[in-house]
DSSP file (Angstrom, degrees, kcal/mol; ACC not computed):
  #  RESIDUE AA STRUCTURE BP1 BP2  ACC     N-H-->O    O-->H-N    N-H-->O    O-->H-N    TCO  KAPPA ALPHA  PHI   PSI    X-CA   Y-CA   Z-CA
    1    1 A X     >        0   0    0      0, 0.0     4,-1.7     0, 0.0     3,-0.4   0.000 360.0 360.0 360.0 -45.1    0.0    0.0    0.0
    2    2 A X  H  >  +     0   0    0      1,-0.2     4,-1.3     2,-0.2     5,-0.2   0.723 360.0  57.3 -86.1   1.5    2.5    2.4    1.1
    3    3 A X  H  4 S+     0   0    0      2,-0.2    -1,-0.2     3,-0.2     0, 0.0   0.241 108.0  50.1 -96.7  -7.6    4.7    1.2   -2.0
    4    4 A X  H  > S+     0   0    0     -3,-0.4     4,-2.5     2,-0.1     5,-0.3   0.801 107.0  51.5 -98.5 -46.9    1.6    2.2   -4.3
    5    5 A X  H  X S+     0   0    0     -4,-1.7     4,-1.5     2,-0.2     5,-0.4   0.985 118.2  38.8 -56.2 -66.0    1.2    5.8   -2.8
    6    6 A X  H >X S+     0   0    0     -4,-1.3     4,-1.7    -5,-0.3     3,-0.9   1.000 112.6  55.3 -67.7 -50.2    5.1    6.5   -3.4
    7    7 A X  H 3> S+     0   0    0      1,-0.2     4,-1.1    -5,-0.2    -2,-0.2   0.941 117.2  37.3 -41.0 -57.0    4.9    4.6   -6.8
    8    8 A X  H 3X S+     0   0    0     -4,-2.5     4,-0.8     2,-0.2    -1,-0.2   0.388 111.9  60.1 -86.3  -6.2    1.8    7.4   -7.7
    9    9 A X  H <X S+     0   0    0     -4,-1.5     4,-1.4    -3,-0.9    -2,-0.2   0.890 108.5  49.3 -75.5 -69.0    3.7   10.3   -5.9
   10   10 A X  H  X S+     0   0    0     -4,-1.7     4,-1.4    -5,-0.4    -2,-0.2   0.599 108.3  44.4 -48.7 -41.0    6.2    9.6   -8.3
   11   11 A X  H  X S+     0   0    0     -4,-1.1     4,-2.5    -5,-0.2    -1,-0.2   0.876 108.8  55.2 -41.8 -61.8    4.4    9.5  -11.5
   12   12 A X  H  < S+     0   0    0     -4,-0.8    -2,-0.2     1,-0.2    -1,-0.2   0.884 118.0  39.0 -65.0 -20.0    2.5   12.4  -10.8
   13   13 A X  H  < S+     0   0    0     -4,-1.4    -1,-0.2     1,-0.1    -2,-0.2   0.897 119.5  45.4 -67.2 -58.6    6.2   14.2  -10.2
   14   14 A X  H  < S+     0   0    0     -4,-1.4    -2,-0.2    -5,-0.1    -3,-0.2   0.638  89.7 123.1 -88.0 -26.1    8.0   12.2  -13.1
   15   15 A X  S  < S-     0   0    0     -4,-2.5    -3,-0.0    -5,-0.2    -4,-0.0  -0.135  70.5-113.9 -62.6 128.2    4.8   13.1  -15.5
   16   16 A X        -     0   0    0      1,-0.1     2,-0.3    -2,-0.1    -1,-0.1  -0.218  27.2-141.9 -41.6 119.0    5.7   15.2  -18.9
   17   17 A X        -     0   0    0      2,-0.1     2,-0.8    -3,-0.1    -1,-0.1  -0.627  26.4-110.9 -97.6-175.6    4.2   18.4  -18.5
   18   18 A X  S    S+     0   0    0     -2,-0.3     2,-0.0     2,-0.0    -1,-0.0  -0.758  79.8  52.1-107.0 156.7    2.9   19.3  -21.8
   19   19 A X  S    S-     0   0    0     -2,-0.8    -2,-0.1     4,-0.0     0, 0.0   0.249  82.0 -99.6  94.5 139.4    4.5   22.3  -24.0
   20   20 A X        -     0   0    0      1,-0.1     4,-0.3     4,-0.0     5,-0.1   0.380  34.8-101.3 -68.0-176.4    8.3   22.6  -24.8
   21   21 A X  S  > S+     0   0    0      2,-0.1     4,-3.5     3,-0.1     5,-0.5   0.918 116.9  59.6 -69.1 -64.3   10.8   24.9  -22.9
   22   22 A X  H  > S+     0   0    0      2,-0.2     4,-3.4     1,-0.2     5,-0.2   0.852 105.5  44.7 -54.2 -48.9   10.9   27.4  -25.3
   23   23 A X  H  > S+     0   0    0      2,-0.2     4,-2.5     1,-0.2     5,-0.4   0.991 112.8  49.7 -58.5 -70.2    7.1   28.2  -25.1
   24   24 A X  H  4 S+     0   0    0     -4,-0.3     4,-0.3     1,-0.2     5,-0.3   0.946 117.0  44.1 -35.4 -36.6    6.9   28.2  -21.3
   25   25 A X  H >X S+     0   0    0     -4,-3.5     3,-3.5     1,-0.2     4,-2.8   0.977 112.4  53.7 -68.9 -47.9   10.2   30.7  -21.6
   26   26 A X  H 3X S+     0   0    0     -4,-3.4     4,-2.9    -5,-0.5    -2,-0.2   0.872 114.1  41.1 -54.8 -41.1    8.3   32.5  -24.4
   27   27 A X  H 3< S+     0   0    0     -4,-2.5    -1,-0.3    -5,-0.2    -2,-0.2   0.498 111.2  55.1 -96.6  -4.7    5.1   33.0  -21.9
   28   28 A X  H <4 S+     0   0    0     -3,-3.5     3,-0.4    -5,-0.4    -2,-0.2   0.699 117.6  35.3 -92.6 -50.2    7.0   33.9  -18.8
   29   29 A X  H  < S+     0   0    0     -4,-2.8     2,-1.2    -5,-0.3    -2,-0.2   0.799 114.7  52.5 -81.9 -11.1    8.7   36.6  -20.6
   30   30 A X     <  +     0   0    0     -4,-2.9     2,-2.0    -5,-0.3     3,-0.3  -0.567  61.6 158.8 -62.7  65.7    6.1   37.8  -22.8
   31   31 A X     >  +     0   0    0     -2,-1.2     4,-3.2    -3,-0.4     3,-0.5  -0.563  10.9 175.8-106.7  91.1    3.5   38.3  -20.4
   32   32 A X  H  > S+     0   0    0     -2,-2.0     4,-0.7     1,-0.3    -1,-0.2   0.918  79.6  57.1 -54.2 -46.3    1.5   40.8  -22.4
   33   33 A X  H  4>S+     0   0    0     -3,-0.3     5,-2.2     1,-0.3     4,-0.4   0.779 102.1  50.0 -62.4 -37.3   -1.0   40.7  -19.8
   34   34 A X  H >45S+     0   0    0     -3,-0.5     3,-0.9     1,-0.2    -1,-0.3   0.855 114.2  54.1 -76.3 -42.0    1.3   41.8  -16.8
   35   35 A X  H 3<5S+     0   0    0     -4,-3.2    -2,-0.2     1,-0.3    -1,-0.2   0.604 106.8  44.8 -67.4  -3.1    2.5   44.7  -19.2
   36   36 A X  T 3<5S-     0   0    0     -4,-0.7    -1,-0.3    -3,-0.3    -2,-0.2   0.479 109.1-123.2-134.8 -48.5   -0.3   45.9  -19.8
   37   37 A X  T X>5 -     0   0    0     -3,-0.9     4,-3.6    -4,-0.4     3,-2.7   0.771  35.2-175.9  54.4  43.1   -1.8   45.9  -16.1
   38   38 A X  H 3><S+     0   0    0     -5,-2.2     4,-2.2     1,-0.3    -4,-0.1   0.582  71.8  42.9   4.1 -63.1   -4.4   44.0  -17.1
   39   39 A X  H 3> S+     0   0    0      1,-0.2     4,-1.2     2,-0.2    -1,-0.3   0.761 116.9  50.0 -93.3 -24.4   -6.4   43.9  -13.8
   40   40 A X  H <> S+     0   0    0     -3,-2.7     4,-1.8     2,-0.2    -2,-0.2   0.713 111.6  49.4 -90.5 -41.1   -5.8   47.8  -13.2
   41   41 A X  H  X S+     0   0    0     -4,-3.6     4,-1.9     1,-0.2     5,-0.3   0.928 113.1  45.5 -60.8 -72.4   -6.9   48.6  -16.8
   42   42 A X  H  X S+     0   0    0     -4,-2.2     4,-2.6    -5,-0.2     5,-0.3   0.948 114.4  44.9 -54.6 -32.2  -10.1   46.6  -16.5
   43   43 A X  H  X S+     0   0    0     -4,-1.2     4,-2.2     2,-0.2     5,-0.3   0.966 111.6  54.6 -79.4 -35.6  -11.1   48.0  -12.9
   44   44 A X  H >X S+     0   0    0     -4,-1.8     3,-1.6     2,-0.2     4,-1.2   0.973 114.0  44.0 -58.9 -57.4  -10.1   51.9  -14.2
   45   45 A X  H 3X S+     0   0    0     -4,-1.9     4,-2.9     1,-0.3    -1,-0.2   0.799 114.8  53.2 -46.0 -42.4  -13.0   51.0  -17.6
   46   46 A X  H 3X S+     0   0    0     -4,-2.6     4,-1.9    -5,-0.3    -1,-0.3   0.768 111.3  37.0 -56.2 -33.8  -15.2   49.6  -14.9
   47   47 A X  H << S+     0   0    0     -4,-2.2    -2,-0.2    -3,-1.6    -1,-0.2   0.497 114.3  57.9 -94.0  -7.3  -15.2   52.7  -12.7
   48   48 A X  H  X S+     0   0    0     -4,-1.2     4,-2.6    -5,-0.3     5,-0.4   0.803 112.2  46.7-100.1 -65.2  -15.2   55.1  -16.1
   49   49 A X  H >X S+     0   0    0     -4,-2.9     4,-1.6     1,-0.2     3,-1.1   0.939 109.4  53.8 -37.1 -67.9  -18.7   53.0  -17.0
   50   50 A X  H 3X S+     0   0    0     -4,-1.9     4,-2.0     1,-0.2    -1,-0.2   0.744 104.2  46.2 -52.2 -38.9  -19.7   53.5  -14.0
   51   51 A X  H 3> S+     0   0    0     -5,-0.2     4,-1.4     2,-0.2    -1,-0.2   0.928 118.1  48.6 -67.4 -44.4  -19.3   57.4  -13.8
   52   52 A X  H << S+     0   0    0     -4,-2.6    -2,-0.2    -3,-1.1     4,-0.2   0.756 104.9  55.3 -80.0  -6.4  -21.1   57.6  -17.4
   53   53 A X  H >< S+     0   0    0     -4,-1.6     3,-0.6    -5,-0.4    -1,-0.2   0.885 110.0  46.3 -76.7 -39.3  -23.7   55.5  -16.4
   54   54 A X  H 3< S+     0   0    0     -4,-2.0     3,-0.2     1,-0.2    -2,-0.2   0.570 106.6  56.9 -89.6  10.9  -24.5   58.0  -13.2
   55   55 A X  T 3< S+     0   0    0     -4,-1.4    -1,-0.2     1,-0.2    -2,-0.1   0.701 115.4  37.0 -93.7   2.9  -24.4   61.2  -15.2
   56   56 A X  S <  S+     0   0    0     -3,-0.6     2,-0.6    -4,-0.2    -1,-0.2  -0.060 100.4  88.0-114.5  34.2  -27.3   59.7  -17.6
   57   57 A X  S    S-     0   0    0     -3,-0.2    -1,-0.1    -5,-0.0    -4,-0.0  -0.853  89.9-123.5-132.9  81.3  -29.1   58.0  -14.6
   58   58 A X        -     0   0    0     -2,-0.6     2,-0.2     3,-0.0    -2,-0.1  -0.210  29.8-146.3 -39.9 110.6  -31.7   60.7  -13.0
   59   59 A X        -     0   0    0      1,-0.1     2,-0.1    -5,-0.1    -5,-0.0  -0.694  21.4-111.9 -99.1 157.8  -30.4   60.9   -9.2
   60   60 A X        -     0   0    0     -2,-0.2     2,-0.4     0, 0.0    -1,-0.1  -0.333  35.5-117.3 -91.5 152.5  -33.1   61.5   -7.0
   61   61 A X        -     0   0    0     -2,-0.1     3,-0.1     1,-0.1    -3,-0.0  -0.981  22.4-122.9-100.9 129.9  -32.7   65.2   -5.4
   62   62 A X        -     0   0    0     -2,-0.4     2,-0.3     1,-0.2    -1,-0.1   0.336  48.5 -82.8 -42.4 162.9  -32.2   65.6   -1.4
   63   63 A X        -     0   0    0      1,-0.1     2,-0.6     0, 0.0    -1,-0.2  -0.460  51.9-124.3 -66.7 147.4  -34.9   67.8    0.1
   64   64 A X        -     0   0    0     -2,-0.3     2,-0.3    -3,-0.1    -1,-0.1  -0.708  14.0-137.0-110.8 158.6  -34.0   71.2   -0.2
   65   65 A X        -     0   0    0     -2,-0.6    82,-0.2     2,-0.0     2,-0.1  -0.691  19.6-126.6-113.7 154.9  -33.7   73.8    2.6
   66   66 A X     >  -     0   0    0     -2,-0.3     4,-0.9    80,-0.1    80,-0.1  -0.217  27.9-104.5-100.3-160.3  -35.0   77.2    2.3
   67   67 A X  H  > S+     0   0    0     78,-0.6     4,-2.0     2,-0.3    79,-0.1   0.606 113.7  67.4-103.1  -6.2  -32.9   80.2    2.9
   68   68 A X  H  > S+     0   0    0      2,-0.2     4,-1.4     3,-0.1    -1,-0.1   0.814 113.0  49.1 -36.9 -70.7  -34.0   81.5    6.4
   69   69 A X  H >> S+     0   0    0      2,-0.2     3,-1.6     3,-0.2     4,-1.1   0.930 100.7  50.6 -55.2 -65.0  -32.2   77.9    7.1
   70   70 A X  H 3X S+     0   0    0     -4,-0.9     4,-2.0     1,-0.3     5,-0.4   0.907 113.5  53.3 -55.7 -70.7  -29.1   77.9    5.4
   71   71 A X  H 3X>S+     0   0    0     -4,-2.0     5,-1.6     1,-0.2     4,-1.0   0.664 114.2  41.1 -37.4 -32.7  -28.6   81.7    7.5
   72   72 A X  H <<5S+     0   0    0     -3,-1.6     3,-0.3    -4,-1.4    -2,-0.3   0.997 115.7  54.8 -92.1 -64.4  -29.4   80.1   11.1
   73   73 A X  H  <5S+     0   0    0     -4,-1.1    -2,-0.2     1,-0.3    -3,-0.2   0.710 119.2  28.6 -56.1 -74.1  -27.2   77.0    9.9
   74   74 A X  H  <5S-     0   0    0     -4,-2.0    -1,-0.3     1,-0.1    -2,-0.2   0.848 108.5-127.9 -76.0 -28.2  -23.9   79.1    9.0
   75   75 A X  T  <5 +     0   0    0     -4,-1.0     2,-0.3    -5,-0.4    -3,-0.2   0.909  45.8 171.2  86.9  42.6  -25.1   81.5   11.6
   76   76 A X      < -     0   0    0     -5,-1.6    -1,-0.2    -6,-0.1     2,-0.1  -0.683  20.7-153.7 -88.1 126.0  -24.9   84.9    8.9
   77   77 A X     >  -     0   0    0     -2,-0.3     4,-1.4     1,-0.0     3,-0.2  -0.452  34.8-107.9 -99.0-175.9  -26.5   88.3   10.4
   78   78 A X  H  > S+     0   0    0      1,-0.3     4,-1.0     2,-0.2    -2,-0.0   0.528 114.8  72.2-111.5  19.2  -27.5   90.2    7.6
   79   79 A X  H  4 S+     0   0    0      2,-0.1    -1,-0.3     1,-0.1    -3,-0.0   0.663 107.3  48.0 -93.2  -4.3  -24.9   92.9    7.7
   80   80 A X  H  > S+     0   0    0     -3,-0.2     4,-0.6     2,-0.1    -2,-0.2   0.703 107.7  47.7-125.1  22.6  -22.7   89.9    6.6
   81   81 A X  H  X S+     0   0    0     -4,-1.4     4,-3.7     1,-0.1     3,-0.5   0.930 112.8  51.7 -83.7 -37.0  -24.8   88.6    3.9
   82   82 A X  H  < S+     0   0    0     -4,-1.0     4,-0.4     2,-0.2    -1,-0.1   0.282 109.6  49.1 -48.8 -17.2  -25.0   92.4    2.7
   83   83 A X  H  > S+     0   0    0      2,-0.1     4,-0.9     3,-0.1    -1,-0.2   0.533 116.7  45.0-105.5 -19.8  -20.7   92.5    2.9
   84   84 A X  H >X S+     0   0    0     -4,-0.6     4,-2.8    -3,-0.5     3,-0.9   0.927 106.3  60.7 -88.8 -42.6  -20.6   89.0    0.6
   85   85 A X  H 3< S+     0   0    0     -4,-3.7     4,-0.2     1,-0.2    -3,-0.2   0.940 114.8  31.5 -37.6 -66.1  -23.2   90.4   -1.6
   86   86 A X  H 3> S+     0   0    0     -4,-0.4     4,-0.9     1,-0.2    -1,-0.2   0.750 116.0  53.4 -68.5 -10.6  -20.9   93.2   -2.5
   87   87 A X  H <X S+     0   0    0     -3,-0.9     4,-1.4    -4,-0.9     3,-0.7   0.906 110.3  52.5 -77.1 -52.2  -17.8   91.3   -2.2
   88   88 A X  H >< S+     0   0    0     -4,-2.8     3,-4.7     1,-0.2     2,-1.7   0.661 114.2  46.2 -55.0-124.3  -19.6   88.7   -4.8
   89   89 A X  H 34 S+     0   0    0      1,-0.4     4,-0.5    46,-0.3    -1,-0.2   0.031 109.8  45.7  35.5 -60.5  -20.4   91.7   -7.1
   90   90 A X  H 3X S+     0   0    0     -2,-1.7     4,-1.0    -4,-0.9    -1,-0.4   0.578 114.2  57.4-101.2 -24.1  -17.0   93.5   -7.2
   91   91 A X  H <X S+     0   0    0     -3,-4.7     4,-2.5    -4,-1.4    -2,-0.2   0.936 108.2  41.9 -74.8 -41.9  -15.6   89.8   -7.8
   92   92 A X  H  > S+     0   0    0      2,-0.2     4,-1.2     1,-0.2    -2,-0.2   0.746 115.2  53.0 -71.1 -20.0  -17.8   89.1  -10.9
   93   93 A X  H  4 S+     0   0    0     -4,-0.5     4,-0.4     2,-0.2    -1,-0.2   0.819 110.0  47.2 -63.3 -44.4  -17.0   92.6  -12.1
   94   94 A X  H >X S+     0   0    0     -4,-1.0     4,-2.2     1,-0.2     3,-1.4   0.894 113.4  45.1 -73.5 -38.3  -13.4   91.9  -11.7
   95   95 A X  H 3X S+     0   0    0     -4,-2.5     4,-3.0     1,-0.3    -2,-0.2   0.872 112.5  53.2 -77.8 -37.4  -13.5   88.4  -13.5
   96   96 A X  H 3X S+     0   0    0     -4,-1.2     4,-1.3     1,-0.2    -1,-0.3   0.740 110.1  47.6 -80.2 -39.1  -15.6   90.2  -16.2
   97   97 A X  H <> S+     0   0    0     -3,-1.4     4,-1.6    -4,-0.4    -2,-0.2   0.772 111.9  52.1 -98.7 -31.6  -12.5   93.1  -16.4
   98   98 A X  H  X S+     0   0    0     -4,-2.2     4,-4.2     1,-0.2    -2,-0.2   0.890 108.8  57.0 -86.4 -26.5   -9.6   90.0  -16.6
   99   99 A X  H  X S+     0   0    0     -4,-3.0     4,-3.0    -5,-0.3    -2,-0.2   0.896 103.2  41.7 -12.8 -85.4  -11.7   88.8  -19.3
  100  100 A X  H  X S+     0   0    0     -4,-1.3     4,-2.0     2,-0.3     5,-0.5   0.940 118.4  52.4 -59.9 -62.6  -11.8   91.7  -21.7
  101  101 A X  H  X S+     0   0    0     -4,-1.6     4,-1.9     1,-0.3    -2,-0.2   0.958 112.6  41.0 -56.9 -47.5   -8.2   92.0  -21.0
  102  102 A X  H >< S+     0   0    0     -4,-4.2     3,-2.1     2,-0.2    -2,-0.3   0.948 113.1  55.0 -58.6 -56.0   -7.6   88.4  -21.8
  103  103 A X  H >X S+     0   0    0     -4,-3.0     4,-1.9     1,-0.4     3,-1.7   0.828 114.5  42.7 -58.7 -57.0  -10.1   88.4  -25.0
  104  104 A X  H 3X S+     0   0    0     -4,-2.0     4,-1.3     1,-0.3    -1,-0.4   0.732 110.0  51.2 -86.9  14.1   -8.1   91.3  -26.4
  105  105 A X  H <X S+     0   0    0     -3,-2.1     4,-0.8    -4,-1.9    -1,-0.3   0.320 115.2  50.0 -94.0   4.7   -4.6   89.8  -25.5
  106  106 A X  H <> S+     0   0    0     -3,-1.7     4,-1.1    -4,-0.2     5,-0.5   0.814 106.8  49.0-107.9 -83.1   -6.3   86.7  -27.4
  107  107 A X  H  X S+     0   0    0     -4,-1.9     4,-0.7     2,-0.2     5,-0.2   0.786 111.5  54.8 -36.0 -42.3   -7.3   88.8  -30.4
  108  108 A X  H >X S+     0   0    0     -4,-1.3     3,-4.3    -5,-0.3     4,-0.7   0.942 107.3  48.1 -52.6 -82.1   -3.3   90.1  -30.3
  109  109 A X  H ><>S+     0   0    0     -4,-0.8     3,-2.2     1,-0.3     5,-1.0   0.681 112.1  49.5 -53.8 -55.0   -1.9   86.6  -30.4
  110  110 A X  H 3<5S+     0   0    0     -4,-1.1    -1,-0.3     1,-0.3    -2,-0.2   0.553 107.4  57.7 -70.8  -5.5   -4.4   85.7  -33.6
  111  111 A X  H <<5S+     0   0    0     -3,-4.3    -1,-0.3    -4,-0.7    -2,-0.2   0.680 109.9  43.0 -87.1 -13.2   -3.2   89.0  -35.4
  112  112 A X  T <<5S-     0   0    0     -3,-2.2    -2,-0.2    -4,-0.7    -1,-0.1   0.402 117.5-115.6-122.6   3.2   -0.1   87.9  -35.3
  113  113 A X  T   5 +     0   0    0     -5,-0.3     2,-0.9    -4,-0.2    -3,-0.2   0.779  65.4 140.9  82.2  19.7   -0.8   84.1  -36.3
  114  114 A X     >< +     0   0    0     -5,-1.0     4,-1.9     1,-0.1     5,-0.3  -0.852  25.0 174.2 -66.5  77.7    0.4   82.5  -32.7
  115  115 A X  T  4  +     0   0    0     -2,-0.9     4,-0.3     2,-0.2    -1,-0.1   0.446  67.6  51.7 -87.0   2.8   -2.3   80.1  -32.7
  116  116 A X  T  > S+     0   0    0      2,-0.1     4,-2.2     3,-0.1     5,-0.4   0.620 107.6  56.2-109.5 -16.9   -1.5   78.0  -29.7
  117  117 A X  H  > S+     0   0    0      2,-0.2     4,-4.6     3,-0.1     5,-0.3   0.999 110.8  46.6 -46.3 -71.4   -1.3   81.4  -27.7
  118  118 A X  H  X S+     0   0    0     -4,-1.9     4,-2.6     1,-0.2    -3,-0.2   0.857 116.2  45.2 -33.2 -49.9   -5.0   82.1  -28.9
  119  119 A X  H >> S+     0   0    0      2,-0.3     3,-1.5    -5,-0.3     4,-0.6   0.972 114.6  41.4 -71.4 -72.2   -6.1   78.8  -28.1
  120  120 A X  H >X S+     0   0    0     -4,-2.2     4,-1.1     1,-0.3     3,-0.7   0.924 116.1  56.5 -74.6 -56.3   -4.5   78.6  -24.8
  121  121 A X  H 3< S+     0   0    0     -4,-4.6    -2,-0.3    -5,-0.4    -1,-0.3   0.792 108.6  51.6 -76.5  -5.1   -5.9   82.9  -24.2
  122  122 A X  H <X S+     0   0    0     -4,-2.6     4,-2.4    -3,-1.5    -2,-0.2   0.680 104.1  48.9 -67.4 -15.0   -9.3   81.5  -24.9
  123  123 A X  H <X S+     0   0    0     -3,-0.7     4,-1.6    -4,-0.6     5,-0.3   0.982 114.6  51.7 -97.4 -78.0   -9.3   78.5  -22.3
  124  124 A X  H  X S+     0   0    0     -4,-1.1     4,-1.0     2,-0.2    -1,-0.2   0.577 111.2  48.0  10.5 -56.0   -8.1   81.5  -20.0
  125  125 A X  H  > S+     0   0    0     -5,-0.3     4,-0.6    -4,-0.2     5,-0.4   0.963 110.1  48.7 -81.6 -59.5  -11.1   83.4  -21.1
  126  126 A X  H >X S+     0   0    0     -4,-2.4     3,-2.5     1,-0.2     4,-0.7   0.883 109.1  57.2 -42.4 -68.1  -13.4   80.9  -20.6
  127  127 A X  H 3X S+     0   0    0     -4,-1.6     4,-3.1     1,-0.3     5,-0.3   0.860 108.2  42.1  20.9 -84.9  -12.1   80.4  -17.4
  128  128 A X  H 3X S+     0   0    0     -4,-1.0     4,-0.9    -3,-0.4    -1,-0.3   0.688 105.0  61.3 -75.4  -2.0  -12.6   83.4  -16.4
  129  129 A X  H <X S+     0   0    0     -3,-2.5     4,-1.0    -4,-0.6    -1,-0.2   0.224 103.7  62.5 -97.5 -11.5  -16.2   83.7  -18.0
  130  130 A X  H  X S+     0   0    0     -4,-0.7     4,-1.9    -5,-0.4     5,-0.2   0.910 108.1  37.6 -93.0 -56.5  -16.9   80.7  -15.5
  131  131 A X  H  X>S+     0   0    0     -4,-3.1     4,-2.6    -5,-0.3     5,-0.7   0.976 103.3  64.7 -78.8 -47.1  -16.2   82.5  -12.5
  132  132 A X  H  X5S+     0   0    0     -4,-0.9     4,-2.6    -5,-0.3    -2,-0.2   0.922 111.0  44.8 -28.8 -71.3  -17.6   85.7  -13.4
  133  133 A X  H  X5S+     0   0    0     -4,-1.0     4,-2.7     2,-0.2     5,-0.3   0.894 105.4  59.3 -35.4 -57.0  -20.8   83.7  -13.4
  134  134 A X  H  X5S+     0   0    0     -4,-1.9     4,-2.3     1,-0.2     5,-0.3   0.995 112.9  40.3 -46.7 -49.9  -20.3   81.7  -10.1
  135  135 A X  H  X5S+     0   0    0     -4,-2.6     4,-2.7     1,-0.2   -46,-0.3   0.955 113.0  48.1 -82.5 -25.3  -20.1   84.7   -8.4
  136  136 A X  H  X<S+     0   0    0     -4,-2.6     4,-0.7    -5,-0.7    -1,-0.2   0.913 115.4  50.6 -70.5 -13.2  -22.8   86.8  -10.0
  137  137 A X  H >X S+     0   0    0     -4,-2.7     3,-2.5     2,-0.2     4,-2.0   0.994 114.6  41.6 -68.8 -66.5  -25.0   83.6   -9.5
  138  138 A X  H 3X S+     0   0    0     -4,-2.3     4,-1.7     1,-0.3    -1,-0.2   0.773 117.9  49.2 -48.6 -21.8  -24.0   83.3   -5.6
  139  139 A X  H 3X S+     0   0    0     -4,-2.7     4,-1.3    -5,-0.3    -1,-0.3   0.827 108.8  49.0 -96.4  -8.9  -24.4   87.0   -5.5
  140  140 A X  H <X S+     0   0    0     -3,-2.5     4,-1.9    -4,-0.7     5,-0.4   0.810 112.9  54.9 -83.9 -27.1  -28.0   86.9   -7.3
  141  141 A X  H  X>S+     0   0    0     -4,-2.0     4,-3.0     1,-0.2     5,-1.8   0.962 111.9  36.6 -32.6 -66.8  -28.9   84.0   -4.6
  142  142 A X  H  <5S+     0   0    0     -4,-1.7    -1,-0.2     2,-0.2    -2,-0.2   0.832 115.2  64.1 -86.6 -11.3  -28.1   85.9   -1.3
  143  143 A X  H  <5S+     0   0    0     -4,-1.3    -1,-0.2     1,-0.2    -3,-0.2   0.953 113.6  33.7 -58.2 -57.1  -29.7   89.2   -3.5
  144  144 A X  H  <5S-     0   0    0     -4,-1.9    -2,-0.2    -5,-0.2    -1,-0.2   0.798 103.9-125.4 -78.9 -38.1  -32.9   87.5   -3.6
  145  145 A X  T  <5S+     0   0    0     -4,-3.0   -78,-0.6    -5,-0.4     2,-0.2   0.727  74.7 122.0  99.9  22.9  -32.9   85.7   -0.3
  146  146 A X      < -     0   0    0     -5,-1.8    -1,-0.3    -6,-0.3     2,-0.3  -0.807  51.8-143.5-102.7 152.6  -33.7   82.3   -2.6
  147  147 A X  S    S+     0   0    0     -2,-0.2   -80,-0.1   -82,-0.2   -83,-0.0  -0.934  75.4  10.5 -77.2 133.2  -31.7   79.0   -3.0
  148  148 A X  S    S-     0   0    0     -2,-0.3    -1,-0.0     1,-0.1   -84,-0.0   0.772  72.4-169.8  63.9  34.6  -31.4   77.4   -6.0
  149  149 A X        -     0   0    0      1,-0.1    -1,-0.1    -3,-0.1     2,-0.1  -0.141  31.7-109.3 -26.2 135.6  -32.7   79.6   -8.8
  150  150 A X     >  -     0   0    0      1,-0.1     4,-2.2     0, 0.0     5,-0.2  -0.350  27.0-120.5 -68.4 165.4  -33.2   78.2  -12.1
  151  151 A X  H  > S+     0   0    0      1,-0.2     4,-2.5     2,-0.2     5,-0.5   0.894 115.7  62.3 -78.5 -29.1  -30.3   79.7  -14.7
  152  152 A X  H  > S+     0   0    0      2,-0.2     4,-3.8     1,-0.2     5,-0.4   0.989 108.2  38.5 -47.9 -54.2  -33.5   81.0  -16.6
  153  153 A X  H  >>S+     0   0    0      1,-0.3     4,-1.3     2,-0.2     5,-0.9   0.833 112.7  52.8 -81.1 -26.6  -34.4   83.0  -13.8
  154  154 A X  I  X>S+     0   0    0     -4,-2.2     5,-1.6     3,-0.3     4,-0.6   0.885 114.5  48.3 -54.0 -50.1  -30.8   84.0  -12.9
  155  155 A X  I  <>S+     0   0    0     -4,-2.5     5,-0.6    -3,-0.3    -2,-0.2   0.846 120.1  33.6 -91.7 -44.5  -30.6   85.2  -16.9
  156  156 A X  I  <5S+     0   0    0     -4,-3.8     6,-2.6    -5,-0.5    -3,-0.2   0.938 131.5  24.4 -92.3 -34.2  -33.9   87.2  -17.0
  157  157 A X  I  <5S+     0   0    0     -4,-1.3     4,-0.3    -5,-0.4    -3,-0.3   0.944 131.6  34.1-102.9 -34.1  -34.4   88.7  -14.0
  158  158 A X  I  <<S+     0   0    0     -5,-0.9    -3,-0.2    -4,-0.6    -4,-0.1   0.967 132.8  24.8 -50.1 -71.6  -30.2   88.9  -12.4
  159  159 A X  I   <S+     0   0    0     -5,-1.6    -4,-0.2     1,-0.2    -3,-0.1   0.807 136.6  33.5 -78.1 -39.7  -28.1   89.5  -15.7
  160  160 A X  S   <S-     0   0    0     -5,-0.6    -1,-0.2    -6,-0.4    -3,-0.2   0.679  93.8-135.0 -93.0 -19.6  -31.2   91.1  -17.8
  161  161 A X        +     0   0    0     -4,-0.3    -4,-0.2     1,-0.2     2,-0.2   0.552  46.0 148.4  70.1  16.8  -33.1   92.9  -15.3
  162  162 A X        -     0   0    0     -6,-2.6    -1,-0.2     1,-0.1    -2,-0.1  -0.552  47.2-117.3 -90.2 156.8  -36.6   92.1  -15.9
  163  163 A X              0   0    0     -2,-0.2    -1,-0.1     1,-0.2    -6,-0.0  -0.131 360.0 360.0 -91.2 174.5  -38.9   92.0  -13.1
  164  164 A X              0   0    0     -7,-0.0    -1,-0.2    -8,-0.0    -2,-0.1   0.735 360.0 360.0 -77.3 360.0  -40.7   88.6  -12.2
């Protein structure tokens, strides 16, 4: 019995495995898969689905708080919602003034055929077009005493001036 067990020990030991040298060398050192980072590639595509899947996936919205709350929350009197209002203001003004300056420092570079300047002083512009908006938004919020304005209503009644 124990002369069958070592007899079959041995076999399985002694047994051919199948494929040459050269392929087995060939597949340790080509290992396409380890170069590649296989398992870190696939998890990144998986987490990349998964991000385009929740910006086309209607998220349900939290309750929203009105603005009476938000003020007792941060614990804002209203001489200093009335100093960020104008601080907001003189910021969007300002982003609005680096603007213009950037737009014609843009216009310069395309008179003179620099085209990755232009390119690069529009991204700049834009940029700055991006904040100009953030703050006039935040400053048409605390103006109105509202959270969470539509941009419609921000656009006719902040930025155009028509009454509701």
């Amino acid at each position: 019995m124990k002369c069958k067990s070592l007899l079959l020990k041995s076999e399985k030991i002694m047994k051919r495995k199948f494929g040459s040298r050269i392929t087995n060398l060939l597949k340790r050192v080509l290992n396409i898969k380890a170069w590649l980072d296989w398992d870190r590639l696939k998890r990144f595509t998986r987490y990349l689905g998964l991000g385009f899947k929740k910006l086309f996936i209607i998220q349900i919205e939290p309750v929203q708080e009105n603005f009476e709350a938000a003020k007792t929350r941060f614990n804002l009197t209203e001489s200093d919602l009335l100093q960020r209002q104008k601080a907001l203001f003189r910021l969007s003004l300002f982003m609005i003034a680096i603007a213009l300056m950037v737009f014609s420092y843009a216009v310069y570079q395309l008179y003179f055929a620099n085209i990755i300047a232009f390119l690069l002083s529009l991204v700049v512009l834009f940029i700055a077009l991006v904040l100009a908006f953030r703050y006039h938004y935040w400053y048409y919020l605390i103006k109105k005493r509202k959270l969470g304005c539509s941009l419609h209503e921000w656009f006719t009644q902040g930025l155009m001036g028509n009454k509701e």
